[in-house]
N, C-alpha and C positions, 0 to 999 in steps of 0.2 A: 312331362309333355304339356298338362295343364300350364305349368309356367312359365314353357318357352311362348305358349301362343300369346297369354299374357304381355310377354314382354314386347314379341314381335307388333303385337298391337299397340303398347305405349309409344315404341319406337316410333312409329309409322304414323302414328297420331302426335306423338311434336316435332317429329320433321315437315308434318303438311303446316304445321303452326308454328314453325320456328320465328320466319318472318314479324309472329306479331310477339316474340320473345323479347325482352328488353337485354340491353349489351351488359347491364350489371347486374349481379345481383350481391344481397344479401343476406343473413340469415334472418331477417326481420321478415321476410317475406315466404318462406319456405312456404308452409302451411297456404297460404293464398296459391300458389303457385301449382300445390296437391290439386287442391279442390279446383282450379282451373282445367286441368288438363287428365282429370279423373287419376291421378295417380298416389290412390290413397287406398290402397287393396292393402291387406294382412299381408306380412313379411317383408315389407319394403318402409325404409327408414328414413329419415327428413335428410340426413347425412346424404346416404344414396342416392334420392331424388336430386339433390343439390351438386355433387358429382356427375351426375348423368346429365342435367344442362348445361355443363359446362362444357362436358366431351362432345354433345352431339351440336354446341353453340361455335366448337371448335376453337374454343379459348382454353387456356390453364392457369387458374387462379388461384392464387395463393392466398387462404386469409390469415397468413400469417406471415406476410411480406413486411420488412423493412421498407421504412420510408426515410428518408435523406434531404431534408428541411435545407435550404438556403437562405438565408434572408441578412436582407442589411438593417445594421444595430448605430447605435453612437452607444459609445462605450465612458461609462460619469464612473469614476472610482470612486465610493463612498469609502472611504477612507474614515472612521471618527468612531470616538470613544463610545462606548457600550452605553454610558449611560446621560449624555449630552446629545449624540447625535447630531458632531460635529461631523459635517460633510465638506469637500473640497468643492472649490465654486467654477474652475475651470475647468471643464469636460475635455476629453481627447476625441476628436471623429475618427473613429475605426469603421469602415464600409467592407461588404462582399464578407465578411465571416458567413463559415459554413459548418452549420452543430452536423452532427455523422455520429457514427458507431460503427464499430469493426464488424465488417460482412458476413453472418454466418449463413451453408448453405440450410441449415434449419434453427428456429428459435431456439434459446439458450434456455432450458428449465434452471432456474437457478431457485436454490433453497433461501427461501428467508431468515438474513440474518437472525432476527430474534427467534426464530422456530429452532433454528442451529443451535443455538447458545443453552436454549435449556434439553435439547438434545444430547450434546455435547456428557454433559455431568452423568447424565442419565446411561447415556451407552456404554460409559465407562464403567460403571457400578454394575450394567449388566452382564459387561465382559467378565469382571471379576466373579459377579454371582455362577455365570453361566458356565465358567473355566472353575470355580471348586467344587460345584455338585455334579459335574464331570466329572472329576477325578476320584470324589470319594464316590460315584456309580462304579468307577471302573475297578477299584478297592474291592467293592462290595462283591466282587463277578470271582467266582470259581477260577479254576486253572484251566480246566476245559472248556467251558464256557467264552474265557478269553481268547484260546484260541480256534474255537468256532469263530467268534466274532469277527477276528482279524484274517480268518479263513474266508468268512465273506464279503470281507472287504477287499481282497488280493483277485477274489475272481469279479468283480466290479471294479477294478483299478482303470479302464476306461470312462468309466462314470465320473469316477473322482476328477481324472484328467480332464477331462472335458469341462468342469463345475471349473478345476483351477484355472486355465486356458481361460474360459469365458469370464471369468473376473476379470483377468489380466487385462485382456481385448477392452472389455467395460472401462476399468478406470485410464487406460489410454486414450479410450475415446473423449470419454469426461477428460482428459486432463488437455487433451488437441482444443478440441471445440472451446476449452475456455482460455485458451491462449489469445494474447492482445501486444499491438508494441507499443511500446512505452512511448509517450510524447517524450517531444527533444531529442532524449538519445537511443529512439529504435531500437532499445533491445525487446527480446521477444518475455514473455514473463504470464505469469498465469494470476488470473481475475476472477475470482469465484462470483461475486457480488457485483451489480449490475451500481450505476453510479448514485441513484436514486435510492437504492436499498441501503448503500452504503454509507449516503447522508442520514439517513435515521438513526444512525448506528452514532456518528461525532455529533450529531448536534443537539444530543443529549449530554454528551461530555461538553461541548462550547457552554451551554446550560451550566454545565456541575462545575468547569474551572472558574467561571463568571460570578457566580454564587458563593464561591468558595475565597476569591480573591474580591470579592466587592468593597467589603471593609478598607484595604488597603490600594485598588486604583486610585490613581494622580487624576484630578481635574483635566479637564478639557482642554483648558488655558492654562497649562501649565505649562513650564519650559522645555521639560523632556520630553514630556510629550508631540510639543510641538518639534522638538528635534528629532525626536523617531518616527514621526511623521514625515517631514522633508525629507529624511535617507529615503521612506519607504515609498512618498514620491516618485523619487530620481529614479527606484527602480523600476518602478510600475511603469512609467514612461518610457526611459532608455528600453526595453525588450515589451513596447506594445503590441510589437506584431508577433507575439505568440499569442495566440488564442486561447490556450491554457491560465495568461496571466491578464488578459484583455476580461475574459468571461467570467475572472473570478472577480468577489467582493467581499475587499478585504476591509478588517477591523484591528484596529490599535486599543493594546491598553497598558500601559506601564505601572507596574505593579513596584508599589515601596518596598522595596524589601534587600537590603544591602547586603545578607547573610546567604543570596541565594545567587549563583551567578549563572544563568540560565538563561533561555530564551526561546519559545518553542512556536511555530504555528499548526495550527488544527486545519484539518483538511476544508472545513469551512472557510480557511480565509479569516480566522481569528488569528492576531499576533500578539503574542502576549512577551513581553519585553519587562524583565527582574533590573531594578535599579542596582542590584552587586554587580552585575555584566556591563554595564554602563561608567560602573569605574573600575572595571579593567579596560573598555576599549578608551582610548585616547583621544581619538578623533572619530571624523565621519566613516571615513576608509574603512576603519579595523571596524567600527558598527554594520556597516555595509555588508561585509564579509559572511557577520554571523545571519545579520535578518535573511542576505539571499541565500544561506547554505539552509535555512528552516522554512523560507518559501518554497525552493525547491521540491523539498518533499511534500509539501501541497500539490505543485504544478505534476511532479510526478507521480503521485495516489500512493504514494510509499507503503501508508501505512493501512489501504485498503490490498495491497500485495501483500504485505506482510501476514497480516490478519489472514488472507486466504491461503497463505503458504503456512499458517499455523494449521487452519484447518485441514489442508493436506496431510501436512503431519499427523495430525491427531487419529485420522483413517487409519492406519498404520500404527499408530500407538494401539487404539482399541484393540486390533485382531493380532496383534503382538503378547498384550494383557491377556485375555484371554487363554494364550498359547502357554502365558508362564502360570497363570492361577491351574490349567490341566496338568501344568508338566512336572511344575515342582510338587514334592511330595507332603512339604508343610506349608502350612499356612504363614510362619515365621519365614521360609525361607521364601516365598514365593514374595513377600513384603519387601525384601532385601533386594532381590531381585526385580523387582519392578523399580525402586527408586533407582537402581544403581543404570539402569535401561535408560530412566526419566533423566536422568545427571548427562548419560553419553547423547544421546537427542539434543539436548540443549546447549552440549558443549560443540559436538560435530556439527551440528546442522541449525539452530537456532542463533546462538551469537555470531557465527559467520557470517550466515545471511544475511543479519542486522549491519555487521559491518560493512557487507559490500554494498550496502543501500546507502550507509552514511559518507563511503567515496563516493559514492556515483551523486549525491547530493554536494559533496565538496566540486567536487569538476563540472557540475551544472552552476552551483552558488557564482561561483567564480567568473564564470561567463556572463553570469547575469549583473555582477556587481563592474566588470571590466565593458560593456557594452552602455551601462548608466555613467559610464567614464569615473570611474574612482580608481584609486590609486591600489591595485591589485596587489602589489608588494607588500601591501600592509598586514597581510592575510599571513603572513610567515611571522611577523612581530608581534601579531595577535595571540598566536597558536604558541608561541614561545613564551610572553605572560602566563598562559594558562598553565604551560608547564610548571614556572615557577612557582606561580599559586598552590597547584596541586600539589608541589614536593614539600612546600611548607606547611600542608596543611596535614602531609604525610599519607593522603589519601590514594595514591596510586596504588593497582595491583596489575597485576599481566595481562596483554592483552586476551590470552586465548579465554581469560575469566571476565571479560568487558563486552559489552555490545559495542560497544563506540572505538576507535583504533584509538591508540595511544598520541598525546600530544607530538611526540617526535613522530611518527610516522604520518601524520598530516601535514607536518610540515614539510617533510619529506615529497609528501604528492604533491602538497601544492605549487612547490619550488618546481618539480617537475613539469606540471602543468603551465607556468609560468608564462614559457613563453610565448607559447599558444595566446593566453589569456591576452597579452602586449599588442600579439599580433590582432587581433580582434577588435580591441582597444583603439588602433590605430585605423582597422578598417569604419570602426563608426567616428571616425574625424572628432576625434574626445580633443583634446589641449595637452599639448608636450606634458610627458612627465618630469616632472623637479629630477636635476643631475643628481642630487642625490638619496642614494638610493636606501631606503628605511631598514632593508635586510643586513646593513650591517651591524645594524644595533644587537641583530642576534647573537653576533658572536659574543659580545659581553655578558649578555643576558644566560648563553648557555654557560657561560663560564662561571657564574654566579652560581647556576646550578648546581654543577662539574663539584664546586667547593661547600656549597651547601650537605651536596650528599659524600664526602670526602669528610667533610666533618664531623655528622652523622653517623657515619659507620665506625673511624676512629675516636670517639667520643671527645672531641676537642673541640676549639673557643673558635667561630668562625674566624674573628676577628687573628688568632694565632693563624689561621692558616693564609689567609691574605698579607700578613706581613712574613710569612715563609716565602710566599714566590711574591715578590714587588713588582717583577717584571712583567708581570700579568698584569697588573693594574695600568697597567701604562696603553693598554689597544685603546 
């Protein structure tokens, strides 16, 4: 009773004072706002006070509302080498970009990457610790004993239910709420890591591959350079009105290195281009092809989904461990059994993944290289070099043991996608393509193959086998 009158007295004492109430508030203010209006009595909280002007000011405020920034930028692609800080001199005007973030109706607690990472080691070593001194406890327990145990467990099996149940409900919620669509191609996909946190995470590795490759970056003013430059131009420009590819800022560096035919970009907007990949592609085209299928995964956070679909995973690995270090009876076997867990994880569910990230980067690259108007056919005559590289080099193995899809089945997609890519092509008024068409070169190229590994497997002279069928030689 004491505290109703209390209250009915503060009530009635800022509604007679609402008026000289200010429209905002703060929490910098709370404490000022006590002492104004006497409402600093035992049991009553700065929290509570601050909810309670709200409700009786007839506002509801969120302080922890999203805000959605618009503003207009001109968009300069620095574009230059890491350590010249060769910049391009002609800017693009980009007007009206609008930075956003995906709507949630509450803040996203998101765990800090680095607090993750050495979480991560740690909960795993404690599943194991926690799942064999379980099991040798339960060793330890009598006959009857055990089955008291499990007698009490059977008449609490709502309890239990209830704990599993709330889990479930738990990491569905977690897994809705950090659901995001993908720029470009809307598909829907889960984002543990906020984009800020995520950059602390690569621009440590931009740091470590820069460090790492310094010795061997090409100058400035060198010629590849400046030719990996122009392709990365033409794509930066031709697809300016993504935002994704507008807002980023990217860096070039070509690394000597003829033994390595690769080429990868860091979510930074670091591209780093292996001189061995530059004498497989031919021309600009077939270069084209690979730097937009490795910006892509920038433009699409490939590899901050990824990393978050690891962590998914790893939830479920932990309380999986656990389940084999209680359940198996040895310590040996329980070992065997966990790798053999870690083997089906990475085969079922890890390099698939990996793979459908690397199509969905091949039919974005594509778009991207066909819209800068290059010659998109080239992308099959590409993929089909690499084949041959790879069969000489003996290096292939199956795709289900690969992250990456096998050369024949990119080419595969990309021929698919094709004509989409043409149609695109054409609607950004690019310049006729040349009559003829670069994908015929494949057929030679796979037949080269075809004979390569026909030789290989029969142990014979290539050269016997090309004069076995002549008539082949002749396409």
């Amino acid at each position: 009773m004491h505290g109703s009158r209390i209250t009915r007295t503060l009530c009635s004492s800022c509604l007679r004072r609402q008026s000289t109430i200010k429209k905002s508030y703060d929490t910098a203010n709370v404490k000022t706002l006590q002492l104004l209006y006497g409402y600093n009595q035992p049991g009553y909280s700065a929290q509570s006070f601050f909810s309670f002007l709200q409700i009786t000011n007839g506002r509801n405020i969120s302080t922890s509302s999203r805000l959605v920034p618009t503003f207009q930028t001109v968009f300069k692609p620095a574009i230059y080498h890491p350590s010249f800080n060769l910049k391009y001199r002609q800017p693009w005007k980009i007007s009206n970009l609008s930075a956003y973030r995906s709507f949630h109706t509450s803040p996203r607690r998101n765990v800090p990457p680095f607090l993750w990472l050495f979480i991560k080691p740690i909960a795993k070593v404690g599943a194991i610790l926690t799942g064999r001194s379980t099991r040798k406890w339960w060793k330890s327990q009598t006959r009857d004993r055990k089955f008291f145990i499990l007698g009490k467990a059977l008449e609490r099996w709502h309890f239990i239910l209830f704990g599993g149940i709330s889990c479930i409900i738990t990491a569905v919620i977690y897994y809705r709420i950090h659901q995001e669509v993908s720029p470009i191609t809307g598909r829907q996909r889960f984002i543990a890591f906020t984009p800020s946190q995520f950059l602390k995470i690569v621009q440590a590795e931009a740091d470590m591959y820069t460090e790492q490759y310094n010795d061997k970056l090409l100058p400035a003013d060198h010629r590849l350079v400046e030719y990996v430059k122009n392709i990365t131009m033409r794509l930066v420009h031709g697809n300016k009105e993504l935002k994704e590819m507008s807002n980023q800022q990217w860096t070039i560096a070509v690394v000597d290195d003829v033994t390595t035919k690769n080429a990868f970009v860091l979510p930074t907007g670091h591209i780093f281009v292996f001189t061995g990949i530059l004498n497989v592609a031919d021309n600009e085209d077939q270069l084209a092809i690979v730097i937009g299928h490795e910006m892509s995964h920038a433009l699409l956070s490939h590899a901050a989904e990824q990393l978050s679909f690891a962590q998914l995973i790893d939830i479920f690995v932990i309380a999986v461990m656990a389940a084999i270090w209680t359940i198996m009876p040895t310590d040996g076997l329980a070992v065997v059994t966990q790798w053999f867990y870690n083997k089906c994880i990475q085969l079922m569910l890890t390099m698939p993944y990996s793979r459908k990230l690397e199509q969905e980067a091949d039919k974005v690259g594509l778009r991207l290289a066909a819209k800068a108007c290059f010659d998109v056919r080239e992308g099959s005559v590409f993929w089909t070099k690499m084949k041959l590289a790879e069969t000489g080099e003996q290096t292939s193995m199956p795709e289900w043991l690969s992250t990456h899809p096998l050369s024949d089945k990119r080419i595969e997609h990309l021929n698919f996608l094709m004509a989409d890519a043409i149609a695109l092509r054409e609607e950004a008024k690019c310049p006729r393509l040349k009559s003829n068409d670069p994908r015929e070169t494949i057929k030679v190229m796979s037949k080269m193959v075809d004979d390569f590994n026909l030789a290989r497997k029969t142990r014979q002279n290539l050269r016997q086998v090309h004069h076995a069928q002549p008539q082949d030689r002749a396409i």
